[in-house]
N, C-alpha and C positions, 0 to 999 in steps of 0.2 A: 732430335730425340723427342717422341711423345711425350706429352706431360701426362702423369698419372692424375687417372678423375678424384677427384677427392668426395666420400663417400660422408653422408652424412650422420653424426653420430649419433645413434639410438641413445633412448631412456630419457632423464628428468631433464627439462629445460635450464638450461644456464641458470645459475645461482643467482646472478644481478637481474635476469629476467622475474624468477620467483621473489627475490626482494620487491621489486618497482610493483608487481602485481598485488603481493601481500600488502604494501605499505596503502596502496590506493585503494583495497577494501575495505582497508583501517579507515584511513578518512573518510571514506563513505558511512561505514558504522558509526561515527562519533560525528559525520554531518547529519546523518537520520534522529539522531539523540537532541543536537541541537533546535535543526530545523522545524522536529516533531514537538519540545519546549516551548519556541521563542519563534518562531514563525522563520521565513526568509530575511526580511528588510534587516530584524532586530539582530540574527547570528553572525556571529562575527570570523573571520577565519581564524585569527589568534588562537582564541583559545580553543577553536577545532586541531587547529594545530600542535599545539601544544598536548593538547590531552595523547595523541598520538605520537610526539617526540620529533616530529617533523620540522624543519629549520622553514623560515617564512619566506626565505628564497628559492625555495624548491617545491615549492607550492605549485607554480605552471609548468612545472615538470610533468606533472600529473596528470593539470585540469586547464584549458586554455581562459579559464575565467572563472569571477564564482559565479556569472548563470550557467556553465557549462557544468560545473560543479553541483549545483539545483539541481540540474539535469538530471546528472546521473544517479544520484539522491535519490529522486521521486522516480526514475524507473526502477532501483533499487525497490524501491519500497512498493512499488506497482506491483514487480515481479513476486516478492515476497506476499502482497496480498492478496494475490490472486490464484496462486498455492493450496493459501489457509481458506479460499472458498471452495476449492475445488474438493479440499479435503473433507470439507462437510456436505456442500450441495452437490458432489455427486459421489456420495455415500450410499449405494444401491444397500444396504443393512437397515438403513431407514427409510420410511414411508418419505416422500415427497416432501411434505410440510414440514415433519420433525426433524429436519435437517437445517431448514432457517431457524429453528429450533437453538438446535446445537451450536451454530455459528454464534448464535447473541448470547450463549451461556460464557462461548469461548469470551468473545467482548466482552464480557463484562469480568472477567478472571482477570483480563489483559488489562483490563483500566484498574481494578485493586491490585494488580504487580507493579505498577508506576505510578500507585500513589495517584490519579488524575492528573497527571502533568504533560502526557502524551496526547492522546485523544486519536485522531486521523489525520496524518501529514497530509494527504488530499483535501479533505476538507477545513484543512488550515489555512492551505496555500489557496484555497480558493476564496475562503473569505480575505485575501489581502491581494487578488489577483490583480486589481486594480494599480496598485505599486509595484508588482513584478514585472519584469523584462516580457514584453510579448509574444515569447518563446514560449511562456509556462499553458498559455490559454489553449492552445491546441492539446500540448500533452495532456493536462488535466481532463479534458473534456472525454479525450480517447481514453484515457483512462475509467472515467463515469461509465463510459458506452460498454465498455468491455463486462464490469463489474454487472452491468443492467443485462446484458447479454447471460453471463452464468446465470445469474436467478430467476431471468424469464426461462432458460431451459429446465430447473430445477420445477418451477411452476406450471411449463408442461406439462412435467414428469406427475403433478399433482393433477393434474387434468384426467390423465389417462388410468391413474388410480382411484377415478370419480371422486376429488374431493376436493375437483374445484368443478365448477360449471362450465361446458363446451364452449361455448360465447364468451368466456372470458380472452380480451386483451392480454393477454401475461405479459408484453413487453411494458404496453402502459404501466403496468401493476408493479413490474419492477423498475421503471424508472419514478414512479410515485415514492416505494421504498426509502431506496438510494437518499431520494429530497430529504424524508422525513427524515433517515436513520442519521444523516448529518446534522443535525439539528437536536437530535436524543444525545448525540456525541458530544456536542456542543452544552448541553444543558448537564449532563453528568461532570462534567469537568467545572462545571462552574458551580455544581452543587457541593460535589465531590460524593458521589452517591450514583450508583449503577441503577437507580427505581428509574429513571428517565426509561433508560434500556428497553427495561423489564415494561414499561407502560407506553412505550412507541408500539413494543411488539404486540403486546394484546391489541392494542387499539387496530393493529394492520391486520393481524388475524380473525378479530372478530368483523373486522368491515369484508373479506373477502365472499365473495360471490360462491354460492356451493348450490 
């Protein structure tokens, strides 16, 4: 007797499947909170864990490690910040320029919603990449490149609306950025005050080539 095929069943993925998924966004949320805080070396899983209600033996359920953990953390947060550029440097409603514009207004809303206790998980973990598992130096880096990639296109985009100069490097231009803008990042949190911000950006604005 044939056996009948068994067909497979449409609609919402298995319930235990949606649990494992939701719980491991959860700790990603509440590893971004930490990691973005207290750096990689200093976070600890416990209390990542705990804030999410997660038992500490089912921790590698999830993550085969905590750099595997880091991991996914920072492409999390990769993914999410390269979203929030997109959403401003390639904002065809504004002019070229006033789009990097926009992004530094958003930064600096985003550093007075967390108090200065956040900053750039990229640029966190790269001043301590030295102590990290040599997994993170590649990601971080493709990370930079990516980030230098959207703003040279948006800088283009200023070229062609004449208000940068032909002969401008725009890739240089935005990896010069990038340096500095980590460093504004860096200096706002330690002042606790968004004027770093606001005085990276004029000082980049007014040295451009026009």
């Amino acid at each position: 007797m044939n056996k009948l095929a068994i067909t497979p069943r449409r609609g919402r993925p298995p319930k235990i499947l949606r649990e494992n998924q939701d719980t491991k966004a959860e700790l990603i949320r509440s590893g971004l909170e930490q990691l973005t805080e207290n750096g990689f070396a200093s976070s600890g899983i416990d209390l990542i864990l705990k804030k999410v209600g997660v038992p500490k033996g089912s921790f590698y359920h999830y993550f085969a490690s905590k750099e595997a953990f880091g991991q996914a953390v920072l492409e999390n947060y990769a993914n999410y910040f390269a979203n929030k550029l997109d959403n401003y440097l390639v904002d065809q409603s504004y002019p070229a320029l006033i789009r990097i514009g926009n992004f530094v207004e958003d930064a600096k809303t985003g550093m007075l919603k967390y108090h200065f206790k956040r900053g750039c998980l990229v640029g966190n973990l790269g001043q301590e990449v030295d102590s990290l598992p040599e997994s993170f130096r590649p990601q971080l880096i493709a990370i930079f490149v990516c980030w230098q990639h959207r703003l040279a296109t948006c800088l283009k985009e200023a070229q062609i609306e004449q208000q940068l100069s032909n002969d401008t490097d725009c890739e240089l231009l935005a990896d010069n950025f990038w340096i500095g803008w980590e460093g504004a990042v860096s200096r706002a949190k330690l002042v606790q005050s968004t004027n770093p911000l606001q005085n990276y950006f004029d000082f980049f604005m007014a040295g451009l080539p026009r």
